[in-house]
C-alpha positions in Angstrom: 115.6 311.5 164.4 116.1 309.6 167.7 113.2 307.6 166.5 115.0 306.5 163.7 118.6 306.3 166.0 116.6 303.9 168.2 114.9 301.6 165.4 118.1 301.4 163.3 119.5 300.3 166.6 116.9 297.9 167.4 117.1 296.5 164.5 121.3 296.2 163.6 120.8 294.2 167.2 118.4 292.1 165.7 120.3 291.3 163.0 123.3 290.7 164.9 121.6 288.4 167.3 120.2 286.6 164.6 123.4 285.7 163.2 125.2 284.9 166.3 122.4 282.1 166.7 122.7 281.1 163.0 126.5 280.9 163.6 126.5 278.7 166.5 124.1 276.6 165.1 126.2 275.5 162.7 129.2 275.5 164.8 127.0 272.5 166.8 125.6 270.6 163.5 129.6 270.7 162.6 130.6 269.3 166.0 127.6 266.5 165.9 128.5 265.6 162.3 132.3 265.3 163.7 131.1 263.7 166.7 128.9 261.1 164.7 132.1 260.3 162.0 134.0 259.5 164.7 131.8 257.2 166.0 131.4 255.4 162.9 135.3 255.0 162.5 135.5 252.2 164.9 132.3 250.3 163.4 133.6 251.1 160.0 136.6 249.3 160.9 135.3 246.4 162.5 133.2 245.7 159.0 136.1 245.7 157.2 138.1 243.5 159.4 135.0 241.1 159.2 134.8 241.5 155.4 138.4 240.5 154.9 138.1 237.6 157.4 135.1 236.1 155.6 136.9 236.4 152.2 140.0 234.6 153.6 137.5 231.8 155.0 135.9 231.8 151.6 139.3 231.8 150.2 140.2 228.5 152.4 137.0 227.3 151.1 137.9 227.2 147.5 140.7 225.9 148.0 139.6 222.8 150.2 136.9 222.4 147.6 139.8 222.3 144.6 141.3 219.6 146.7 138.4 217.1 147.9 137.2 217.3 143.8 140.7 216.3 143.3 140.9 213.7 146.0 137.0 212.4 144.7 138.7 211.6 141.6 141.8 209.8 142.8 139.4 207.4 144.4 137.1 206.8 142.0 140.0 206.1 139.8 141.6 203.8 142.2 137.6 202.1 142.7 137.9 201.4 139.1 141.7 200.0 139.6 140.3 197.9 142.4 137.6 196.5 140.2 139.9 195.4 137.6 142.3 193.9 140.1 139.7 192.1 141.8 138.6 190.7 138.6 141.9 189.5 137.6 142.2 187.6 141.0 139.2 186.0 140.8 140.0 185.1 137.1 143.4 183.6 137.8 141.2 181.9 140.6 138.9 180.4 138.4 142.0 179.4 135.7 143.8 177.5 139.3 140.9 175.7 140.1 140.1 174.7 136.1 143.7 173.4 136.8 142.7 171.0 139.4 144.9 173.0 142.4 143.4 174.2 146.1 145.1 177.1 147.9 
């Protein structure tokens, strides 16, 4: 009977040790995973502060792209304009010197 008073002992120790360990194990894998989160916050934040900054560039972008494909019609409409009026002024040119005037 004391054998069994001593193994039933032995062994509700056993278990009990066993479970402090598995406790505080866990306890530490919960503090490391807080730990870690934690750490990542900052980062996390940092990527998303880069992320929206690169979209407002690429925003900027698009819009300074809209406006130079504007601005490369303009000129090649006012090229052609040009060509016209230069041709006109060299016409009425040639029609001054048909008329027998210098200037």
């Amino acid at each position: 009977m004391i054998i069994a008073g001593v193994v039933a002992g032995v062994f509700a120790y056993t278990e009990l040790t066993s479970r402090l360990v598995s406790l505080e194990t866990s306890r530490e894998l919960f503090t490391n995973d807080l730990l870690k989160k934690s750490e990542q916050v900052p980062v996390d934040q940092e990527q998303h502060f880069l992320l929206e900054d690169l979209y407002k560039s690429v925003e900027k972008m698009e819009k300074t792209q809209e406006l130079n494909m504007t601005n490369k019609v303009n000129i090649e409409f006012l090229s052609s304009q040009l060509e016209k009026a230069l041709e006109d002024i060299e016409n009425l040119k040639d029609k001054v010197r048909e008329n027998g005037k210098s200037y």
